[in-house]
C-alpha positions in Angstrom: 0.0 0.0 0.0 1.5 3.4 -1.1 0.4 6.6 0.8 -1.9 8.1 -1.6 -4.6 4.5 -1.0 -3.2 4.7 2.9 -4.4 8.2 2.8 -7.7 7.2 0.5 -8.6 4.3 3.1 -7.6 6.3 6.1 -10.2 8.9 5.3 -12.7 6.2 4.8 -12.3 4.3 7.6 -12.5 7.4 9.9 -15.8 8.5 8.6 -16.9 4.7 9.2 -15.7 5.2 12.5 -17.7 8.8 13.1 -20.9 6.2 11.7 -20.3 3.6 13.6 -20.9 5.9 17.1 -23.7 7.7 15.4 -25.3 4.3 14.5 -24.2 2.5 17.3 -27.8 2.1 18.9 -28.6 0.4 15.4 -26.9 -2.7 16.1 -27.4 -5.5 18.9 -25.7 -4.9 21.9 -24.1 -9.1 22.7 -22.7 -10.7 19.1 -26.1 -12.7 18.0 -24.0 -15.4 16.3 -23.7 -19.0 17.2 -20.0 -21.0 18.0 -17.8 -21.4 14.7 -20.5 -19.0 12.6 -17.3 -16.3 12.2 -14.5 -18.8 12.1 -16.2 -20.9 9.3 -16.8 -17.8 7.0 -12.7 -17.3 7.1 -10.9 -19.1 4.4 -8.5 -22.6 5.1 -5.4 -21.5 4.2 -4.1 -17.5 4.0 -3.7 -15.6 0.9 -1.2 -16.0 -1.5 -1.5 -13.1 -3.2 -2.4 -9.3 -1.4 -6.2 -8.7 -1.4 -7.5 -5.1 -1.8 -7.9 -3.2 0.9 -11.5 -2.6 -0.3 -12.5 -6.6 -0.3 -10.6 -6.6 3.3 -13.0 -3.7 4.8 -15.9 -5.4 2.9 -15.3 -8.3 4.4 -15.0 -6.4 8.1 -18.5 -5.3 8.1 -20.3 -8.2 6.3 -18.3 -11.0 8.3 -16.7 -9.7 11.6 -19.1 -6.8 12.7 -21.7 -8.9 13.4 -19.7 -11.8 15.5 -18.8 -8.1 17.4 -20.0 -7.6 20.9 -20.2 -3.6 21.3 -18.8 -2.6 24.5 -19.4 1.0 22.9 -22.9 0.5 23.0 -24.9 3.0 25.6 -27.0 0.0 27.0 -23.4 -2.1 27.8 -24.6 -2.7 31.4 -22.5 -6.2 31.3 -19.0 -6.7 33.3 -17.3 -3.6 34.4 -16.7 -1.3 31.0 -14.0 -1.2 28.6 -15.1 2.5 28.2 -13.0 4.4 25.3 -13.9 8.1 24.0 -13.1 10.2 21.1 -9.8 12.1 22.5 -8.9 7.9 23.6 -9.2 6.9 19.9 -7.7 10.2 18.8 -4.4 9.1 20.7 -4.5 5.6 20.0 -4.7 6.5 16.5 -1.0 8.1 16.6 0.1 5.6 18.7 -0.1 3.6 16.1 0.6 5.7 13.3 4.2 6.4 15.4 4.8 2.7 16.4 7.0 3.5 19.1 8.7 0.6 21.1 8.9 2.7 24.1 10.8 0.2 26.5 13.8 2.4 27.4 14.1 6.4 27.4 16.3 6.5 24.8 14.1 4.6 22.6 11.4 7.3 22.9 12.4 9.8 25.4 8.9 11.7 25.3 7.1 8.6 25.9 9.2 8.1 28.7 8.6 11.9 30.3 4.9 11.8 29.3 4.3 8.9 31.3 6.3 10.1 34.5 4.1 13.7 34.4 0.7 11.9 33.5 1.5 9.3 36.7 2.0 12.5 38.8 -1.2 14.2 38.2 -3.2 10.7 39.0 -1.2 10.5 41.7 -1.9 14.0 42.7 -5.3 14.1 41.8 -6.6 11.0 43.4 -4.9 11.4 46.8 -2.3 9.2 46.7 1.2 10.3 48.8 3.7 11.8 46.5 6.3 9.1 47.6 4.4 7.1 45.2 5.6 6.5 41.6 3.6 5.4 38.7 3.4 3.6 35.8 1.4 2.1 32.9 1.3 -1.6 32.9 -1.3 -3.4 30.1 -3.7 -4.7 32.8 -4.3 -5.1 36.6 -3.6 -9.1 36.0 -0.4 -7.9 35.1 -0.1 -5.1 38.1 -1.4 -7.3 40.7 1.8 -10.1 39.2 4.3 -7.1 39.4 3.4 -6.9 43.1 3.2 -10.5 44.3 6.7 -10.6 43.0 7.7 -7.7 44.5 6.8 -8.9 48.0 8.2 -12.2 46.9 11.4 -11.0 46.3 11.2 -8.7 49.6 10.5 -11.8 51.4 12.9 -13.4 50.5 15.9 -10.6 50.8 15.9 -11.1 46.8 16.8 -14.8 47.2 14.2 -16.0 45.2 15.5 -14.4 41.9 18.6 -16.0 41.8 18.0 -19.0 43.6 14.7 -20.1 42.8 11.7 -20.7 45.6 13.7 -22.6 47.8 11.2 -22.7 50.4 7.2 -23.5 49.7 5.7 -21.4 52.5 5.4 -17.8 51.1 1.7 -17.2 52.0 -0.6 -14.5 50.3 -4.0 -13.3 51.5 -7.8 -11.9 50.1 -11.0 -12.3 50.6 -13.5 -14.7 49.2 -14.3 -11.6 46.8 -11.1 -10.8 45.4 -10.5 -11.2 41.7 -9.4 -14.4 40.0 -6.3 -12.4 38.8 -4.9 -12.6 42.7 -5.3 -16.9 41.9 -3.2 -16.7 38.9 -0.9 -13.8 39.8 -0.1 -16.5 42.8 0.1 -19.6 40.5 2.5 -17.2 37.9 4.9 -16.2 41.1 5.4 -19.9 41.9 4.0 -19.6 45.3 1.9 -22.1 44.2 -2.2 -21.8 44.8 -2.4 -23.7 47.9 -0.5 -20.5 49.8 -3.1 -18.3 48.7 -5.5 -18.1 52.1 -8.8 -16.6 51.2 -10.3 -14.3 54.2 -14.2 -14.1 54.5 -16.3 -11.7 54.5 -19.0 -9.7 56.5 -22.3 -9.3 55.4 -21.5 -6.7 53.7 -19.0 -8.4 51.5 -16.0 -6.9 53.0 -12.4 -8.8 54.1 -12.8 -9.6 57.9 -9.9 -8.3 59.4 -10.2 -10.3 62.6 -10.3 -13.3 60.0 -7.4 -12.1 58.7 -5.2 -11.7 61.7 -6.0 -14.8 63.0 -5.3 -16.4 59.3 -1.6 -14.6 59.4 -1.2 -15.2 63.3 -2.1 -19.4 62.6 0.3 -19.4 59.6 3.0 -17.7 61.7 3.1 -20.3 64.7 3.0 -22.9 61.7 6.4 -22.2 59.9 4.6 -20.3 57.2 5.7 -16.1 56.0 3.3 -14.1 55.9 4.4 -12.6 52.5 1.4 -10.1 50.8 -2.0 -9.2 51.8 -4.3 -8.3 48.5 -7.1 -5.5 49.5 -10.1 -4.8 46.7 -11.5 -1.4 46.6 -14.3 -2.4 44.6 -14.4 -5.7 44.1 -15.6 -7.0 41.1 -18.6 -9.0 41.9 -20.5 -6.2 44.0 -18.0 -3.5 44.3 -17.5 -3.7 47.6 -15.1 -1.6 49.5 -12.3 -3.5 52.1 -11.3 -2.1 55.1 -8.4 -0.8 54.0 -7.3 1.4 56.8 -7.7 -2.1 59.4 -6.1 -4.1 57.1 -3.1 -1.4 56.7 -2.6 -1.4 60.3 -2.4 -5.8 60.2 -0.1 -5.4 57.3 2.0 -2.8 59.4 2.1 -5.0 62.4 3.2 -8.0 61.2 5.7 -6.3 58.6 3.8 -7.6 55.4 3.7 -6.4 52.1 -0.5 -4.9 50.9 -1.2 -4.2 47.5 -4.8 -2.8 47.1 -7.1 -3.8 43.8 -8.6 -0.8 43.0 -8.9 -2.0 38.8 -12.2 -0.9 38.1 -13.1 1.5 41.3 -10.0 3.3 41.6 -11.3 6.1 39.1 -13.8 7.0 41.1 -10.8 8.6 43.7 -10.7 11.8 40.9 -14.1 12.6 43.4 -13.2 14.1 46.9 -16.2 12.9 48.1 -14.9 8.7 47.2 -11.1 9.5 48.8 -12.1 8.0 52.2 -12.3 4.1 49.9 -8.2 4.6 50.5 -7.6 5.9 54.1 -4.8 4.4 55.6 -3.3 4.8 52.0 0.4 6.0 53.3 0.6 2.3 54.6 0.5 0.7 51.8 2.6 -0.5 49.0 1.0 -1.0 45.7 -2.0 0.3 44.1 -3.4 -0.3 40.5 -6.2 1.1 38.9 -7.8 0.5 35.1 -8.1 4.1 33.5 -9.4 1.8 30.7 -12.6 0.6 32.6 -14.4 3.8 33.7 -12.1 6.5 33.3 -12.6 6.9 29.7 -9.4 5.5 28.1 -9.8 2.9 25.9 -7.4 -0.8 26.5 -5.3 -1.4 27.6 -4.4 1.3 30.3 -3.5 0.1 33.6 -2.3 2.4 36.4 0.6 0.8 39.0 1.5 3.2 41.8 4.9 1.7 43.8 6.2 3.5 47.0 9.5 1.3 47.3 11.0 2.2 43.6 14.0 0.5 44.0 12.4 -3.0 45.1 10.3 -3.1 42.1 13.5 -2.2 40.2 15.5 -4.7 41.7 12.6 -7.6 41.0 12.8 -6.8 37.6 15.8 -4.9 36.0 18.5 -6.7 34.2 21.1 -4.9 32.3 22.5 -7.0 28.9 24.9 -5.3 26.8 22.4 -3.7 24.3 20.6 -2.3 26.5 23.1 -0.4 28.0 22.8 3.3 28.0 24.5 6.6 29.4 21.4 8.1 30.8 20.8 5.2 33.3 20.0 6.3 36.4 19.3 9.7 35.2 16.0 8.7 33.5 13.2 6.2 33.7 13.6 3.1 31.6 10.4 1.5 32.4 11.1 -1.9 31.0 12.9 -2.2 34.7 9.5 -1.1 36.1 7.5 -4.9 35.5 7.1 -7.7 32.9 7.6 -7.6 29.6 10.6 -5.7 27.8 8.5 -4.1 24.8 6.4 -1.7 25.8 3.8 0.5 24.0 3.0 4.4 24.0 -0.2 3.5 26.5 0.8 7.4 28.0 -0.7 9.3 24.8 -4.0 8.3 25.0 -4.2 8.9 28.7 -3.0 12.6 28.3 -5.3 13.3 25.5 -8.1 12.1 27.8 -7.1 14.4 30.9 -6.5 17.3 28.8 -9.4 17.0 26.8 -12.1 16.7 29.3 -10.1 18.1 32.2 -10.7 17.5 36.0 -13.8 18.6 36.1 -15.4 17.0 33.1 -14.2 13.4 34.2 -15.8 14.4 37.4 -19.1 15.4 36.0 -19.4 11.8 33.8 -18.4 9.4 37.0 -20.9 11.8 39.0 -23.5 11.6 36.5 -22.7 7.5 36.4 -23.1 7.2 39.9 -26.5 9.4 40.0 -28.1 6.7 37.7 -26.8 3.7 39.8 -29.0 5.3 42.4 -32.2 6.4 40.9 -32.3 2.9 39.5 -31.4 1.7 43.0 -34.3 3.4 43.8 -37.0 2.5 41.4 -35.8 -1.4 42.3 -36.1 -0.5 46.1 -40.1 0.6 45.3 -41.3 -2.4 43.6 -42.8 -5.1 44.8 -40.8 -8.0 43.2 -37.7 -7.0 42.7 -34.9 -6.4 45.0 -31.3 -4.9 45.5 -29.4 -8.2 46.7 -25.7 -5.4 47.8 -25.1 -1.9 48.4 -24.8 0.1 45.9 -21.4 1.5 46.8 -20.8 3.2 43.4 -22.6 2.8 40.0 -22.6 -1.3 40.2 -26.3 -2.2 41.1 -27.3 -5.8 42.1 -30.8 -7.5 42.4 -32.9 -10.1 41.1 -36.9 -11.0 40.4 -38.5 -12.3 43.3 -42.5 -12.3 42.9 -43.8 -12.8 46.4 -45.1 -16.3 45.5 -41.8 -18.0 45.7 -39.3 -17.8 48.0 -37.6 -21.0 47.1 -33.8 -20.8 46.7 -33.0 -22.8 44.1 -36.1 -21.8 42.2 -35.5 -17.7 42.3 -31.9 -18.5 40.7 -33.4 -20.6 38.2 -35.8 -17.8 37.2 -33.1 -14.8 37.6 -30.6 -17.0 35.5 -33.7 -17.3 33.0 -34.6 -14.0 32.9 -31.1 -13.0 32.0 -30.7 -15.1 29.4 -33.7 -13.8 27.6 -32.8 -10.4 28.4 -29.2 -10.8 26.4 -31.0 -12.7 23.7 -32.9 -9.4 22.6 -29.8 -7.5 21.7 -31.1 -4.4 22.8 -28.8 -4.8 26.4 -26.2 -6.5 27.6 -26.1 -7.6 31.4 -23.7 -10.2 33.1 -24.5 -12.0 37.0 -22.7 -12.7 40.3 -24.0 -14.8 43.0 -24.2 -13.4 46.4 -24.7 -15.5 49.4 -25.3 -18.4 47.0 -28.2 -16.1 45.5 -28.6 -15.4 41.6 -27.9 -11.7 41.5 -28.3 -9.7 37.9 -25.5 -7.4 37.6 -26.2 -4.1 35.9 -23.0 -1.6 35.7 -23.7 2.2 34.5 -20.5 3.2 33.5 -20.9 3.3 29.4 -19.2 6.6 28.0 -22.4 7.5 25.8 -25.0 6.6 28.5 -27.7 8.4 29.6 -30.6 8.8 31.4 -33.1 7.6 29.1 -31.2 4.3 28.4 -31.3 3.5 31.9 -34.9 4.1 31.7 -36.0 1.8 29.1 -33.3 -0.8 30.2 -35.2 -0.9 33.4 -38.8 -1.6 31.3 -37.0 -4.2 29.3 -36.0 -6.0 32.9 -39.5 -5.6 33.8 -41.6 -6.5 30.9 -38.9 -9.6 30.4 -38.9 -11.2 34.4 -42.9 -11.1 34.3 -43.2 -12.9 31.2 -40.8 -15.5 32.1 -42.7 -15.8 35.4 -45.9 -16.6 33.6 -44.6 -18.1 31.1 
């Protein structure tokens, strides 16, 4: 492809893009195609010769678009977003056009710089101590590996790097609620899953931190080390909001490394009003948040804030030859600063984001989100069969159909499980579950860039008109 048909096809596919958000309403929310429908539309073999960049977009709207599920879409109530926004694709767009490999500072020193001064205002602005530094991993998976091997490594004075786990008795802790990324970071580490010690919860869903002390105080007096405790600000079954201040003070005490899960909730600390979720902050020592779930920056975006620097750098630097530079030590190389050696320009995006909307207009969208998690709240609190099965905490609401006939356990999941599946079979909204306390809860998340009011509204009739006709059904 010369630059004249890259230019041609560039324009067209940005005015498809500029359609495809005008339009987006037009399509089904969840992909309405069955297993193997795509992947049997896609020749055997690849082509021999180049195709036309005409038959290749053809074939992207007739074939893939519809095996597309459109996390775009204003009734996405499914999961926990993967919001993006026009300044996000704006940015992403010349990340790609520049195709930096930004994995030392020499190799793209304003990538480097950008991302130091955009970690410093989320830092700033979200109430985090400035002896914090930041930076932009791919995901919280990969955050929430970055720390488990920090603490390892602290554990183990550093022993475990060169040596290997010489000892099977490095124990990390969460609650029963805590993401399945904590599972695999733990399995990843070599720590090996049966030294991750899940802590209940209280009835609001929130680690126990009596549990928890006695957990690390039973481990102790057998042999075991206490190595990382794993907090969830917002957890991602009901967003619930751990104790972190108590659990700061355990972690303190016994001299054990915290890192606190804030993925999907930590945006909402740009509000004043949500900065208490992370009192007792100055005690811990990790924190990652996804700017790419609610904070309007499309994936991958994930924000890793590290008070010791120089642990983290010793878990992960390594020096060979060709990557030897003069400015080391001077600058930020963030290869040294987690997993993976190539890195992209994830910065860009982020900054466009910020400066585009400003403070204040991130504010007013996670406001607004959090204003329609409550009036539906609300309207679910008034009628007579349905109800809110957690708090809602931020813009995450829970509940389930339960007509006053039937109070039957296993008989109310069966119906809430059925009523979401009908719901999703529609295509005009998208809603995932959770089970709380063994009950069938319908998960509905307002955090969708382009929602408003009125799609709350008629997602709330669909719910309605959908539960009382399976009931009769």
């Amino acid at each position: 492809m010369k630059n004249k048909e890259f230019r041609h096809y560039a324009h067209l596919m940005v005015d498809w893009m500029a359609d495809y958000f005008e339009q987006i309403e037009d399509y089904p929310v969840k992909a309405q195609v069955q297993p193997r429908e795509i992947y049997n539309q896609l020749p055997a073999q690849a082509p021999i010769e180049g195709e036309a960049m005409s038959a290749i977009f053809k074939d992207f709207q007739d074939i893939i678009l519809p095996g597309i599920t459109h996390w775009q879409h204003p009734n996405f109530f499914a999961y926990f977003p993967a919001n993006t926004s026009f300044p996000s694709i704006l940015g992403e767009m010349l990340t790609a056009t520049l195709g930096a490999q930004c994995m030392i500072w020499d190799t793209s020193p304003a990538a480097a710089e950008l991302e130091e001064r955009v970690m410093n205002w989320l830092r700033d602005l979200m109430g985090i101590p400035d002896n914090f530094e930041g930076v932009i991993q791919d995901t919280a998976s990969t955050a929430t590996l970055t720390a488990i091997l920090s603490a390892r490594e602290k554990a183990t004075n550093f022993d475990s790097n060169q040596n290997g786990i010489t000892a099977n008795n490095l124990r990390v802790y969460c609650s029963t609620e805590t993401h399945s990324s904590i599972e695999k970071a733990v399995k990843i580490a070599g720590l090996g899953k049966k030294n991750l010690v899940k802590i209940p919860v209280d009835d609001q869903l929130l680690m126990r931190g009596d549990a928890l002390e006695q957990a690390i105080q039973e481990d102790i007096n057998n042999g075991l080390h206490p190595t990382c405790i794993v907090a969830a600000i917002g957890t991602t079954g009901t967003t619930a909001i751990d104790p972190l201040q108590e659990i700061a003070a355990i972690s303190q005490k016994y001299a054990i490394w915290l890192h606190v899960d804030a993925a999907y909730a930590g945006s909402a600390l740009i509000l004043p009003e949500f900065q208490w979720m992370i009192q007792g902050i100055e005690q811990v020592d990790s924190f990652v948040f996804n700017p790419h779930k609610w904070l309007l920056t499309n994936f991958d975006c994930s924000v890793y804030f590290i008070k010791d620097q120089e642990c983290l750098l010793r878990t992960f630097e390594i020096l060979p030859e060709y990557l030897k530079t003069t400015n080391r030590g001077i600058v930020n190389d963030y290869r040294d600063w987690g997993v993976p050696l190539g890195r992209r320009f994830r910065a860009l995006k982020l900054w466009f984001v910020l400066r585009s909307y400003g403070v204040k207009g991130l504010q007013k969208q996670l406001r607004t989100h959090i204003d329609l998690a409550q009036e539906l709240t609300s309207w679910i609190q008034t009628s007579t069969d349905f109800e809110i099965l957690a708090p809602t905490s931020l813009n995450l609401v829970c509940f389930r159909y339960h007509p006053t006939p039937i109070n039957d356990a296993a008989t109310l999941n069966n119906i809430n499980e059925t009523i979401l599946q009908h719901l999703n079979k529609t295509g005009l909204l998208y809603l995932t579950h959770t089970k709380i306390k063994g009950q069938y809860a319908i998960r509905l998340v307002i955090g969708q860039t382009f929602v408003k009011a009125h799609h709350i509204k008629h997602a709330w009739q669909q719910i309605q008109e959908i539960a009382r006709k399976t009931i009769t059904a």
